[in-house]
Structures are given as structure tokens and as C-alpha cells.
N, CA, C and O atoms as a GROMACS GRO file, in nm:
protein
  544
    1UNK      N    1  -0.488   1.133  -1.051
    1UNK     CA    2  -0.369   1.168  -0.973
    1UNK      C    3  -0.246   1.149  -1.061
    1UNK      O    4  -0.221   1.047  -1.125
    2UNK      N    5  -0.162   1.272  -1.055
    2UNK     CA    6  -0.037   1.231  -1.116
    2UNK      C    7   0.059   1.246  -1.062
    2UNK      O    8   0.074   1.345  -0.990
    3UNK      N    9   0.185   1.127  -1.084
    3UNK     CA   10   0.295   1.202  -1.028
    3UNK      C   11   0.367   1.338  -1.017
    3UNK      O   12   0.393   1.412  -1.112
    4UNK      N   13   0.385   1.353  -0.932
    4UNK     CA   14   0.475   1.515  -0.905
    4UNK      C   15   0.582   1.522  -0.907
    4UNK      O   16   0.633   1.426  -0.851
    5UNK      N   17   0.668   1.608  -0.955
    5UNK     CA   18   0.760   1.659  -1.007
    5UNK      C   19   0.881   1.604  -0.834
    5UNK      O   20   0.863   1.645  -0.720
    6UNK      N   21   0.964   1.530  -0.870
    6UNK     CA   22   1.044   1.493  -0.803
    6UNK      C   23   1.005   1.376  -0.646
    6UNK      O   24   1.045   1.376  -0.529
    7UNK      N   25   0.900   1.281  -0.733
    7UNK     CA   26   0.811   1.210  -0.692
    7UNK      C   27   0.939   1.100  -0.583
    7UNK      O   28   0.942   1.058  -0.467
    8UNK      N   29   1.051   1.091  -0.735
    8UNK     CA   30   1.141   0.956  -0.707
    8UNK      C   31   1.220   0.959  -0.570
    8UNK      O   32   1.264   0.856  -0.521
    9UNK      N   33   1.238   1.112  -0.497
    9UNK     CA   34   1.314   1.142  -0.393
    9UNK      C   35   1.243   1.093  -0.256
    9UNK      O   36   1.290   1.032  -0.160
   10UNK      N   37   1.090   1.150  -0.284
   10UNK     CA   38   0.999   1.141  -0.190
   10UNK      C   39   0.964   0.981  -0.171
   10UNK      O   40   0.945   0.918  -0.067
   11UNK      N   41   0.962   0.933  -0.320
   11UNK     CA   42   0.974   0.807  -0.271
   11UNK      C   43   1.060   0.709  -0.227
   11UNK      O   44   1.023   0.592  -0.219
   12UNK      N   45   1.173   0.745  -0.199
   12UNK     CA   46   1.294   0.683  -0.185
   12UNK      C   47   1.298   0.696   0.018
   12UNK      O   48   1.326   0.618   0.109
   13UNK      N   49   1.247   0.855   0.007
   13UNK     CA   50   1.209   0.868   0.135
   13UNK      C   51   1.152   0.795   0.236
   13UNK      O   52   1.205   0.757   0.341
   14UNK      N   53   1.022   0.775   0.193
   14UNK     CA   54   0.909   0.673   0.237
   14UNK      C   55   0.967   0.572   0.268
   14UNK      O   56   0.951   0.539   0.385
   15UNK      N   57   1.058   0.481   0.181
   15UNK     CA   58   1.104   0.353   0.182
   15UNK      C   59   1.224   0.344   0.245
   15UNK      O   60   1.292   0.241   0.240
   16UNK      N   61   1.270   0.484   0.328
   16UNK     CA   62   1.428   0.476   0.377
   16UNK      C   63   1.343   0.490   0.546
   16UNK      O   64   1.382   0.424   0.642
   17UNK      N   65   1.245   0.570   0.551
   17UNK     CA   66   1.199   0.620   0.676
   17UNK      C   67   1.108   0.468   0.757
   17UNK      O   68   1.092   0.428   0.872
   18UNK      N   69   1.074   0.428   0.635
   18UNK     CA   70   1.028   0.277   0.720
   18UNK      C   71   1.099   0.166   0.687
   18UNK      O   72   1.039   0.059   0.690
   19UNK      N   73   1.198   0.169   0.660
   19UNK     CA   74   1.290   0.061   0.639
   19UNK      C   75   1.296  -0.056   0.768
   19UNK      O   76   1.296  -0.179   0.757
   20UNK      N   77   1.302   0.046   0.916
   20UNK     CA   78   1.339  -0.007   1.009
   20UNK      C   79   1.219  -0.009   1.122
   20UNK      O   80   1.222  -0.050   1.238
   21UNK      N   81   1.092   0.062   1.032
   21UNK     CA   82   0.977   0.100   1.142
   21UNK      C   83   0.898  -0.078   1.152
   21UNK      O   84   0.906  -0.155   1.057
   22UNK      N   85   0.848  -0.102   1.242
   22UNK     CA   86   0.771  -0.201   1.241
   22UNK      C   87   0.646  -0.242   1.263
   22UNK      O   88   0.599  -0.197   1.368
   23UNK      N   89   0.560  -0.327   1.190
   23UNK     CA   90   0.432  -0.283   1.187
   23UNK      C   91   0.316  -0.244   1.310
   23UNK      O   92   0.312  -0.296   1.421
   24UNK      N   93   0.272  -0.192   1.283
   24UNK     CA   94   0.182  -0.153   1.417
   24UNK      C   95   0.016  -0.163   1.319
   24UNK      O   96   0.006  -0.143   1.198
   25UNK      N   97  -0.094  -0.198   1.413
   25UNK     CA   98  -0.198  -0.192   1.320
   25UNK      C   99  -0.248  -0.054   1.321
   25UNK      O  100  -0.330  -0.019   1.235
   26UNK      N  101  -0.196   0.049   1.436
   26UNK     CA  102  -0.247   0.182   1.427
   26UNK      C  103  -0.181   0.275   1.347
   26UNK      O  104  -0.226   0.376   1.293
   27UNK      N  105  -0.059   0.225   1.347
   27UNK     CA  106   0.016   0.370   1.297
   27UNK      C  107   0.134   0.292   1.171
   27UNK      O  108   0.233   0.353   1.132
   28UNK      N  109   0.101   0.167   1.127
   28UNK     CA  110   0.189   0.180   1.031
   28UNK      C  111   0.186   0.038   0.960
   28UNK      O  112   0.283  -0.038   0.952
   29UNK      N  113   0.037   0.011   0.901
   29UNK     CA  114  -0.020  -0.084   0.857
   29UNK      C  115   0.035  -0.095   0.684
   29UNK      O  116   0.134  -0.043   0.634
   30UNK      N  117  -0.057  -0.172   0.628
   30UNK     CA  118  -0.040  -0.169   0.485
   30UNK      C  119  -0.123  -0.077   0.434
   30UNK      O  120  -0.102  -0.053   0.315
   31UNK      N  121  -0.214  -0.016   0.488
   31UNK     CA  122  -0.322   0.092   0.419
   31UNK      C  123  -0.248   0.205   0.443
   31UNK      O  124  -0.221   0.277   0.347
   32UNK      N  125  -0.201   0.242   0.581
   32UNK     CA  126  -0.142   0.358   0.606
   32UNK      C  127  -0.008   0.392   0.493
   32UNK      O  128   0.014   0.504   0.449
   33UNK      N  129   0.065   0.282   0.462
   33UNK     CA  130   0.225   0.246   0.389
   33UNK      C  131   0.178   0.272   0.259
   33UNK      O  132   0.261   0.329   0.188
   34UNK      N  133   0.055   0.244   0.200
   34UNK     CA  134   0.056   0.250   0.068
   34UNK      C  135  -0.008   0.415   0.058
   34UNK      O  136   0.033   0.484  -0.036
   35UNK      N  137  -0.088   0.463   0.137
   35UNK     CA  138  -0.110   0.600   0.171
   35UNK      C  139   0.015   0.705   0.118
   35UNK      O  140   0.027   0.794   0.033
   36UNK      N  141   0.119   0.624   0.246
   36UNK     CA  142   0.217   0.739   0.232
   36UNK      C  143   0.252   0.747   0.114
   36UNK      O  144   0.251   0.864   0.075
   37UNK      N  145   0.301   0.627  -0.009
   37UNK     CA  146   0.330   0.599  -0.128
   37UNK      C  147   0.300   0.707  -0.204
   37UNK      O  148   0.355   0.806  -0.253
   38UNK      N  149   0.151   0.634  -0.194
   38UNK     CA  150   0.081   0.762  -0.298
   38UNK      C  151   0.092   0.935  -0.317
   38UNK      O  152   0.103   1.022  -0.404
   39UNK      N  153   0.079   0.915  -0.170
   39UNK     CA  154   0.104   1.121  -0.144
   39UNK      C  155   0.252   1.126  -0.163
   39UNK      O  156   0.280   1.228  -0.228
   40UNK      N  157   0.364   1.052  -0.130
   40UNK     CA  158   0.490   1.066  -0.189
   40UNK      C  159   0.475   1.069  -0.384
   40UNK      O  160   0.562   1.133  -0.443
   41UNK      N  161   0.404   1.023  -0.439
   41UNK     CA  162   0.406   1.021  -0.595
   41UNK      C  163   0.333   1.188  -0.612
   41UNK      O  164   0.389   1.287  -0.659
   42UNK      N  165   0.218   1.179  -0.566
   42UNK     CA  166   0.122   1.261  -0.626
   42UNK      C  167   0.084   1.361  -0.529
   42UNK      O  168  -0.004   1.436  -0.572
   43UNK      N  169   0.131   1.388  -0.393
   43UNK     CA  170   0.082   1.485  -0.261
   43UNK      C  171  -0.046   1.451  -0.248
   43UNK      O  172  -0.098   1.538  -0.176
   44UNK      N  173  -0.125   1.371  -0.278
   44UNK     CA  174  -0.202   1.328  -0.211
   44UNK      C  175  -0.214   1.200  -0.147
   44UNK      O  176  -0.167   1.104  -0.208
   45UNK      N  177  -0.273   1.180  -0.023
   45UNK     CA  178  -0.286   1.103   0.049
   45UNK      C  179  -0.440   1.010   0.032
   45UNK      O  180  -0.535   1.025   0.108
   46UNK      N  181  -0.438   0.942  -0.050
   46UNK     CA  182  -0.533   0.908  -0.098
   46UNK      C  183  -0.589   0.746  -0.076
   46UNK      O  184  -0.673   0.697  -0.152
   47UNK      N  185  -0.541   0.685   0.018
   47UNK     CA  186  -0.579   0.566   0.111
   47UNK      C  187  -0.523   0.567   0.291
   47UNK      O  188  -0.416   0.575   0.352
   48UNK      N  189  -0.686   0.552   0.325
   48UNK     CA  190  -0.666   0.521   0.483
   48UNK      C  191  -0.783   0.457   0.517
   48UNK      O  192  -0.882   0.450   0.445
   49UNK      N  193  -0.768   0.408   0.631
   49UNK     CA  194  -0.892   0.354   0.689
   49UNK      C  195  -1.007   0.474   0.715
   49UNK      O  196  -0.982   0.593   0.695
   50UNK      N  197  -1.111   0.436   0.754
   50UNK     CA  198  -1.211   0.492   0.793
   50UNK      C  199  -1.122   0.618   0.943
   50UNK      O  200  -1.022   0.576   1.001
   51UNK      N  201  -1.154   0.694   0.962
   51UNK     CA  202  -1.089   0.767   1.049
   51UNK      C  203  -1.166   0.730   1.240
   51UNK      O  204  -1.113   0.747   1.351
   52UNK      N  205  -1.332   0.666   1.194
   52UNK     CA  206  -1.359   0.634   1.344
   52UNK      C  207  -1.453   0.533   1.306
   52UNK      O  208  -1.549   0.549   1.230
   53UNK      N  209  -1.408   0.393   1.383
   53UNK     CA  210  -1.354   0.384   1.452
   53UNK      C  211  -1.265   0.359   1.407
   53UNK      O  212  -1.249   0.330   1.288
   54UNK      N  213  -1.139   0.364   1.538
   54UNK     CA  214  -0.976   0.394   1.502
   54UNK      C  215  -0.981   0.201   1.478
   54UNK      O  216  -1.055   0.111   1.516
   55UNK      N  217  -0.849   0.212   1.390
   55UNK     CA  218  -0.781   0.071   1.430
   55UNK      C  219  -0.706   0.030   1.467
   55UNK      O  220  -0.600   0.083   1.434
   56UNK      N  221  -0.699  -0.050   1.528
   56UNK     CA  222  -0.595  -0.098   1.663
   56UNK      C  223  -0.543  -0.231   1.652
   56UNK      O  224  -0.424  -0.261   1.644
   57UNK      N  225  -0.651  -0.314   1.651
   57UNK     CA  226  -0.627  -0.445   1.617
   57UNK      C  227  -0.662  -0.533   1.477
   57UNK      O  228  -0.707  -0.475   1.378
   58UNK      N  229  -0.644  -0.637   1.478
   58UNK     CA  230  -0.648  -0.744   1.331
   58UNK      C  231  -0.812  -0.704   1.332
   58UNK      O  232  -0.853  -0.624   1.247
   59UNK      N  233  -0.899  -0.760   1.428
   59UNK     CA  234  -1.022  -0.714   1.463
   59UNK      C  235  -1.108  -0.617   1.400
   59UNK      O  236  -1.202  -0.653   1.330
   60UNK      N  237  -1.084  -0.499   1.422
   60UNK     CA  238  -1.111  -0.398   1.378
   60UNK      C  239  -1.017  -0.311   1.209
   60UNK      O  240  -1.036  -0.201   1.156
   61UNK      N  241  -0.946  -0.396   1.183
   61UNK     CA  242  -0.909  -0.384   1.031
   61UNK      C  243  -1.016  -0.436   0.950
   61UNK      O  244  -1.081  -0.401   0.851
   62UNK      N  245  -1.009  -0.554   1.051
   62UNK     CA  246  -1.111  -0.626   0.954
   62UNK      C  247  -1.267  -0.600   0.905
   62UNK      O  248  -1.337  -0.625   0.808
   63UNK      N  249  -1.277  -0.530   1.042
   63UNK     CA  250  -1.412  -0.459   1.024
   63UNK      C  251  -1.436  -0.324   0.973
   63UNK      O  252  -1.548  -0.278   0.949
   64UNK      N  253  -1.300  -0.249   0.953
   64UNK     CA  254  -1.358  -0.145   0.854
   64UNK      C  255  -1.317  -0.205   0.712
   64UNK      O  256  -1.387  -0.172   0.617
   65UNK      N  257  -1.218  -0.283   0.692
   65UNK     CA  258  -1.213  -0.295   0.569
   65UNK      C  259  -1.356  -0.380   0.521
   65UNK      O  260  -1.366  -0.360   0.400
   66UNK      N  261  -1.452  -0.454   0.560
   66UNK     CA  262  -1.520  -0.526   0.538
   66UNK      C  263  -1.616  -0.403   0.506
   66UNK      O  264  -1.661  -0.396   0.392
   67UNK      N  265  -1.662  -0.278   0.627
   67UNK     CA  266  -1.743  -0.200   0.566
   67UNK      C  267  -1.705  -0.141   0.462
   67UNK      O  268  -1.795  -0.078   0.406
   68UNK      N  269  -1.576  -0.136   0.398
   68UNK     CA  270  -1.540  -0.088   0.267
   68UNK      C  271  -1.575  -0.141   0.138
   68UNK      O  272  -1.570  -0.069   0.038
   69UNK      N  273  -1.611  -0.261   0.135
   69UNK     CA  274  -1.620  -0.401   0.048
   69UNK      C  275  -1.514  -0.467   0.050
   69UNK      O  276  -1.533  -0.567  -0.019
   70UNK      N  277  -1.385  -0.466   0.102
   70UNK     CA  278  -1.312  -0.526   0.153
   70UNK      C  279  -1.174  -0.466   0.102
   70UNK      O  280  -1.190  -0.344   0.106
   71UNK      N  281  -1.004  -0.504   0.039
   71UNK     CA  282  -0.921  -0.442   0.066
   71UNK      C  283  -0.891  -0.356  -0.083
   71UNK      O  284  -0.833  -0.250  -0.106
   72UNK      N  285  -0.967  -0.469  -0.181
   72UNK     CA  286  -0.925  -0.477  -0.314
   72UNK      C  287  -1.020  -0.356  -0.359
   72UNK      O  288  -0.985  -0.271  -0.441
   73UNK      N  289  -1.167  -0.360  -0.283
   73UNK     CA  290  -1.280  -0.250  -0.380
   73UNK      C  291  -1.218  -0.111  -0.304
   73UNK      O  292  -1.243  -0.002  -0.354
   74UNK      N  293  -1.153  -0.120  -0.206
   74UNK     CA  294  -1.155  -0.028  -0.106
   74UNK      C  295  -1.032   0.044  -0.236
   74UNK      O  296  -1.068   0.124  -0.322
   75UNK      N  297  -0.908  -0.003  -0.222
   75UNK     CA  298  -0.786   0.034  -0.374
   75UNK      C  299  -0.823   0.085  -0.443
   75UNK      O  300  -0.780   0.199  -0.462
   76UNK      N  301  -0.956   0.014  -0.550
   76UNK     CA  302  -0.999   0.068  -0.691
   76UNK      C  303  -1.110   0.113  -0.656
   76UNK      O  304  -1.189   0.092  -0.748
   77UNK      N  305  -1.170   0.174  -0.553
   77UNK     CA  306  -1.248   0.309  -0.542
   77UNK      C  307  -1.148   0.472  -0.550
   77UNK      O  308  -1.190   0.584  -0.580
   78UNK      N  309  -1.030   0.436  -0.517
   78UNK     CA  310  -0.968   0.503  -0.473
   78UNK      C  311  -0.855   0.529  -0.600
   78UNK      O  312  -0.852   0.638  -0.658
   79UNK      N  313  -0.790   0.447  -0.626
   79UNK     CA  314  -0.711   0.419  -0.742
   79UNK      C  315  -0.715   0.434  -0.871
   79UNK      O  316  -0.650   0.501  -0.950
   80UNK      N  317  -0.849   0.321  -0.885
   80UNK     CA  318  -0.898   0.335  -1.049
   80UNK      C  319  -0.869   0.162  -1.066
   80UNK      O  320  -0.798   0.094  -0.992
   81UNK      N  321  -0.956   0.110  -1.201
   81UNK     CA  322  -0.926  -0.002  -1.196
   81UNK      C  323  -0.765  -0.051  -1.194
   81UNK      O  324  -0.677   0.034  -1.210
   82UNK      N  325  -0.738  -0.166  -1.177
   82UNK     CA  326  -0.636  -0.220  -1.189
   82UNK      C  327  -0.559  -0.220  -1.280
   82UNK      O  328  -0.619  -0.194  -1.384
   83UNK      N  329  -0.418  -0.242  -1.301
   83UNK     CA  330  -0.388  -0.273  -1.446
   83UNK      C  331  -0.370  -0.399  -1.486
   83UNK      O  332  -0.380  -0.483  -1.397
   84UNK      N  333  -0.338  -0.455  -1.638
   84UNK     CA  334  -0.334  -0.589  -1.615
   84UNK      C  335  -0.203  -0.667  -1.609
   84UNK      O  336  -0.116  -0.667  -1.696
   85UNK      N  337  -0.199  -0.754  -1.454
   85UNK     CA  338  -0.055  -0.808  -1.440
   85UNK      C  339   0.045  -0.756  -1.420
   85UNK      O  340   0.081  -0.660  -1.489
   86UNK      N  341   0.115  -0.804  -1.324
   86UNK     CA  342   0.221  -0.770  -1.238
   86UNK      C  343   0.360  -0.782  -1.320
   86UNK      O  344   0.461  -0.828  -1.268
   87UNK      N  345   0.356  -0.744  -1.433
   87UNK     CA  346   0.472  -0.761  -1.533
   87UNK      C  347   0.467  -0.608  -1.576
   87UNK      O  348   0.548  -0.569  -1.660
   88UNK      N  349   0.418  -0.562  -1.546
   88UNK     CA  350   0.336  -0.408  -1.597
   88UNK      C  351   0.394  -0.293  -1.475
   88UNK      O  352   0.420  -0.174  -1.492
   89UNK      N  353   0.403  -0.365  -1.364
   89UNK     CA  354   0.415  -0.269  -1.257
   89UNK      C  355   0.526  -0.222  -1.245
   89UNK      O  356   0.632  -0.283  -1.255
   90UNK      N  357   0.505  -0.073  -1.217
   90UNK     CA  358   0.631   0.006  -1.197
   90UNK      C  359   0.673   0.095  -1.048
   90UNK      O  360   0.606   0.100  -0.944
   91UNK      N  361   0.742   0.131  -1.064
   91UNK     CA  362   0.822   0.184  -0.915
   91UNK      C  363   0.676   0.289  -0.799
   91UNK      O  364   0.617   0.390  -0.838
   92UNK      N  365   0.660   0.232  -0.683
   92UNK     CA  366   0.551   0.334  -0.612
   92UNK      C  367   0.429   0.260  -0.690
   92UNK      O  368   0.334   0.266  -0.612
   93UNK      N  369   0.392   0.198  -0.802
   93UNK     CA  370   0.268   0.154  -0.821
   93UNK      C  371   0.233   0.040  -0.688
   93UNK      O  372   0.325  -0.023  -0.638
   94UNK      N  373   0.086   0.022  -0.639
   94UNK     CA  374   0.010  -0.031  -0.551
   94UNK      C  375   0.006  -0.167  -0.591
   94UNK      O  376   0.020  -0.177  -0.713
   95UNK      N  377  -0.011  -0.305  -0.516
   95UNK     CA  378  -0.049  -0.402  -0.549
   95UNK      C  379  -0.125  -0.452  -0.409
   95UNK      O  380  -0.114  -0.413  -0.293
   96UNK      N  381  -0.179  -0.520  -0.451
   96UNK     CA  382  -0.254  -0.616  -0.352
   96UNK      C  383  -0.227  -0.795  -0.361
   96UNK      O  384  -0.263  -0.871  -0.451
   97UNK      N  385  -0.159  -0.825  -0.244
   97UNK     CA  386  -0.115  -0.955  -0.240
   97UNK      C  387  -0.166  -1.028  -0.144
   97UNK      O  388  -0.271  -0.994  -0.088
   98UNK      N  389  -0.104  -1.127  -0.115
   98UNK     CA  390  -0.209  -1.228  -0.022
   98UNK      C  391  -0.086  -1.294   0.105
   98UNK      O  392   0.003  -1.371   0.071
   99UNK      N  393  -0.100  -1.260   0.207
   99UNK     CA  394   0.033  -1.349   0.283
   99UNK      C  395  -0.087  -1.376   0.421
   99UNK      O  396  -0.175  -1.309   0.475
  100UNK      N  397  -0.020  -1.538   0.442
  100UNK     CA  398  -0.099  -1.574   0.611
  100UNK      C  399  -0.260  -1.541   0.602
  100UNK      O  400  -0.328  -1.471   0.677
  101UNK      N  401  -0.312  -1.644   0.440
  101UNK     CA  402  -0.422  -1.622   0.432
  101UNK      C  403  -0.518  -1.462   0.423
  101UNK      O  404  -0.639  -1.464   0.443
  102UNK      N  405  -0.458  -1.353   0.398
  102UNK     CA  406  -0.477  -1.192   0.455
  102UNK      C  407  -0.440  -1.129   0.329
  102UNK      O  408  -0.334  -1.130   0.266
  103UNK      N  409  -0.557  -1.073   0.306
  103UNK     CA  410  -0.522  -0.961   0.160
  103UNK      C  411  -0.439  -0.836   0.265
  103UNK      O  412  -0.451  -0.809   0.385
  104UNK      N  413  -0.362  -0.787   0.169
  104UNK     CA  414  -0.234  -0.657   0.212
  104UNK      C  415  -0.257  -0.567   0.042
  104UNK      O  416  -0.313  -0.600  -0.063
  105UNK      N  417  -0.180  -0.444   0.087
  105UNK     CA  418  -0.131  -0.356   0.024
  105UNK      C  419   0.012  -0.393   0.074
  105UNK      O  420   0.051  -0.439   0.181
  106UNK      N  421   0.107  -0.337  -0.096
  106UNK     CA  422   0.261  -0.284  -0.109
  106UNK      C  423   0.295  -0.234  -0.195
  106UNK      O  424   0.202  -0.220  -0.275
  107UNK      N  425   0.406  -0.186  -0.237
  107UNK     CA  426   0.451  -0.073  -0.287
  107UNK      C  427   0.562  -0.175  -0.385
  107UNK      O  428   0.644  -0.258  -0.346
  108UNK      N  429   0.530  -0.137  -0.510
  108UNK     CA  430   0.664  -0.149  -0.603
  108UNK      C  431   0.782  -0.054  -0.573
  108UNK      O  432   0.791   0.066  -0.600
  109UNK      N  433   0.870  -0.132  -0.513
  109UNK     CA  434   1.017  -0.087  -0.537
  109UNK      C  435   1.122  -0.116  -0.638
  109UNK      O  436   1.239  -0.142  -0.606
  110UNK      N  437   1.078  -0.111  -0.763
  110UNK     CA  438   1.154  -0.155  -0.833
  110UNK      C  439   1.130  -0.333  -0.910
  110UNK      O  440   1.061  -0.373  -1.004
  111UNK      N  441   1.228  -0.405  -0.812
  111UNK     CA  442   1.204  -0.511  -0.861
  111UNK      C  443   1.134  -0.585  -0.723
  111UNK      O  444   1.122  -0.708  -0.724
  112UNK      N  445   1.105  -0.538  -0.650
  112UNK     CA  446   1.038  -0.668  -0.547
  112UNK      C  447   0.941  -0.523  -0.465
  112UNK      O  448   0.976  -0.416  -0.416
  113UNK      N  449   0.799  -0.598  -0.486
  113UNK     CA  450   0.746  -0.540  -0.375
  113UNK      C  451   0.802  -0.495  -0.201
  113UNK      O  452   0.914  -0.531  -0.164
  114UNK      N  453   0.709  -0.416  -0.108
  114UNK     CA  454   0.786  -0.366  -0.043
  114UNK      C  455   0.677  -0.377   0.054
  114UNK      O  456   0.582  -0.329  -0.007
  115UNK      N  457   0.638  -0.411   0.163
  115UNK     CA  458   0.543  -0.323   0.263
  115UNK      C  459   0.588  -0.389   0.404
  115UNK      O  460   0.676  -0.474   0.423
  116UNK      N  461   0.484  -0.310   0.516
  116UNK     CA  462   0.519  -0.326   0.652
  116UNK      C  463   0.544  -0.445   0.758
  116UNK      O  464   0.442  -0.466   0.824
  117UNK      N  465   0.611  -0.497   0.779
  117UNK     CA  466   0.626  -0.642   0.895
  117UNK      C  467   0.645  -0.623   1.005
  117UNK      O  468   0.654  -0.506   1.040
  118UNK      N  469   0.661  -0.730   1.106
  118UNK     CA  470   0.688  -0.671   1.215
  118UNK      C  471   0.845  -0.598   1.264
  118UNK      O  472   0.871  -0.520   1.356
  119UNK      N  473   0.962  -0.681   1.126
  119UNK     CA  474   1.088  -0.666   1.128
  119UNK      C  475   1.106  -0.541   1.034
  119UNK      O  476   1.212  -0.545   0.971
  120UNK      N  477   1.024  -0.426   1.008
  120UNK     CA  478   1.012  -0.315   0.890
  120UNK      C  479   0.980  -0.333   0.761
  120UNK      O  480   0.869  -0.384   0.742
  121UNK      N  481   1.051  -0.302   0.660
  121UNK     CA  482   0.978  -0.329   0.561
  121UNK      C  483   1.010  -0.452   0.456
  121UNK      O  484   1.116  -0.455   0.393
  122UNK      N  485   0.919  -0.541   0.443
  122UNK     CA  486   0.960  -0.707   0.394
  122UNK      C  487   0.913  -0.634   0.231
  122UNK      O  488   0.842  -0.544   0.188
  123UNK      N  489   1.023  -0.766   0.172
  123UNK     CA  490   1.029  -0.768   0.026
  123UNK      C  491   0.937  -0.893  -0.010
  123UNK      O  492   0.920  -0.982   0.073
  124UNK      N  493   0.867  -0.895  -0.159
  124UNK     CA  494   0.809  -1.051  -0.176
  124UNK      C  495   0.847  -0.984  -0.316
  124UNK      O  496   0.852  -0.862  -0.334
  125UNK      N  497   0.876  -1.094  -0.426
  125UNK     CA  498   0.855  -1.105  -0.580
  125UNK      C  499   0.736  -1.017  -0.600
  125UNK      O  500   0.636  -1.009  -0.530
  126UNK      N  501   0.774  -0.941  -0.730
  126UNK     CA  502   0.686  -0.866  -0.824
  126UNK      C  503   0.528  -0.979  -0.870
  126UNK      O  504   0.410  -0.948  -0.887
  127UNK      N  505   0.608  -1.130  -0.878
  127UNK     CA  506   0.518  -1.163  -0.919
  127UNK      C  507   0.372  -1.250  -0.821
  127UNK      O  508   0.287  -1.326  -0.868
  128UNK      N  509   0.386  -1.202  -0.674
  128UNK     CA  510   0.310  -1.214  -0.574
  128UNK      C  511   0.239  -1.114  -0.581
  128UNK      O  512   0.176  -1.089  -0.479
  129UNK      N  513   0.222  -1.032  -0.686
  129UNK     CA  514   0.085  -0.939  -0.721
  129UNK      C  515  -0.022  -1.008  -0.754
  129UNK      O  516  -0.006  -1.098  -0.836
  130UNK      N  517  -0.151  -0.983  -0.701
  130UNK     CA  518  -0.262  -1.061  -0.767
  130UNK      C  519  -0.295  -0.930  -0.825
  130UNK      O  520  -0.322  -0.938  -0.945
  131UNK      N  521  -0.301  -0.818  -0.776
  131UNK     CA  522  -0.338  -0.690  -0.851
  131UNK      C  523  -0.225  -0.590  -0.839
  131UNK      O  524  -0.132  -0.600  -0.759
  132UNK      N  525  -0.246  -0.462  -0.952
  132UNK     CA  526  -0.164  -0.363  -0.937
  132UNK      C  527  -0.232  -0.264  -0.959
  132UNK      O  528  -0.304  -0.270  -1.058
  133UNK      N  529  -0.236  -0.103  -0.850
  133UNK     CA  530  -0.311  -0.039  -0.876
  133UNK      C  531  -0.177   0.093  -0.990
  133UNK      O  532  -0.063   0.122  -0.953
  134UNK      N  533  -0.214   0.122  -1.063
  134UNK     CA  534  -0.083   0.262  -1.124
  134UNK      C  535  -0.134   0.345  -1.068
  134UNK      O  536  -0.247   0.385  -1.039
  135UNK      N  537   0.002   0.379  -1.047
  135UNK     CA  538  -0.018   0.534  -0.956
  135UNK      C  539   0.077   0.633  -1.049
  135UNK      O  540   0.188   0.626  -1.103
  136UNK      N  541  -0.015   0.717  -1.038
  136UNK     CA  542  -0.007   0.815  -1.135
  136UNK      C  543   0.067   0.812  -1.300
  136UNK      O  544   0.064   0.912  -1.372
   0.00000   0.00000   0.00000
């Protein structure tokens, strides 16, 4: 997957359109957020959950991500391996972090990660990456 030609707009998009959205486990999780990411870099949409059964609750995240091998194999099936260290990561690249005991997906914005809360979209340090997937 590579970035597309005027990737930086689309992604600016993404991160202006959920600025204020708040998380939902159906419609606007960390799988869905890093989804949009990606198809904002590259037009493709290239992470989601399993499509049935739907997910709704913590419950049922948990259980498709578990039939996936869990959040991290589910990324680098999809992604490609990792790169190494969160000193490396650049704008729209993927990471996988850890908050409230709970692996997540987020989005490099620059200098502070980015993904979904219940208050829209929360920032944590670059260096609360345990992984980074590059995107494109």
C-alpha cells in the first residue's frame, strides 16, 4: 500500500471529522479509526473487524479480535511487520499501545499519537508506542 497523492489533506480530514466524535464500540472504535487512516493515506480501507458478528460491546471486540490472534497479529497481517521503535514513526503511521490494561490502535499525528475516547479524539506521547505499523 502506498500513499496517495494528496494523502496529507485526507488525513487532516479524518482527524478534524473525529476530533469531536466519541467512541462508540460499533461505529467508531480504534480498529474502525485506524481503518479510516489508512484509506485516507492509501484509499484503501484495510483494517476492520470481522463484518459478522457485528461489534457492539467490550465483549464481543474481544472476541473477534481474539479469533484474529488478537490486536497486534490482526495489524501485521494486514500492515506488514512492524517497524523498529516509536522514534521512527511518522504522520498517519499505525501504532499499537496499551491503556486500562487493553491493547488499542492510533494514528501518528505528528508529534503525539491520536485515537478514539469517549471525549473524541485523545492524544498520548509518541513514545507510548509498543509497536508501529508504516503506512505506506
Amino acid at each position: 500500500m502506498d500513499r496517495k497523492e494528496g494523502w496529507e489533506l485526507r488525513l487532516a480530514g479524518v482527524f478534524a471529522r473525529y476530533q469531536s466524535e466519541p467512541f462508540d464500540w460499533e461505529r467508531h472504535n480504534c480498529v474502525t479509526f485506524a481503518g479510516e487512516v489508512v484509506r485516507a493515506l492509501t484509499g484503501e480501507h484495510a483494517l476492520a473487524y470481522p463484518s459478522s458478528p457485528s461489534v457492539s460491546t467490550p465483549v464481543e471486540a474481544a472476541r473477534a479480535l481474539a479469533e484474529l490472534g488478537g490486536l497486534e497479529v490482526a495489524a501485521t497481517a494486514v500492515l506488514g511487520a512492524p517497524i523498529d521503535g516509536w522514534k521512527l514513526c511518522r504522520r498517519g503511521d499505525i501504532a499499537l499501545v496499551e491503556q486500562d490494561g487493553r491493547p488499542l490502535l492510533m494514528a501518528c499525528a505528528g508529534s503525539t499519537l491520536c485515537g478514539p475516547s469517549m471525549q473524541g479524539l485523545a492524544h498520548l506521547p509518541l513514545r507510548n508506542a509498543l509497536k508501529v505499523w508504516r503506512v505506506g
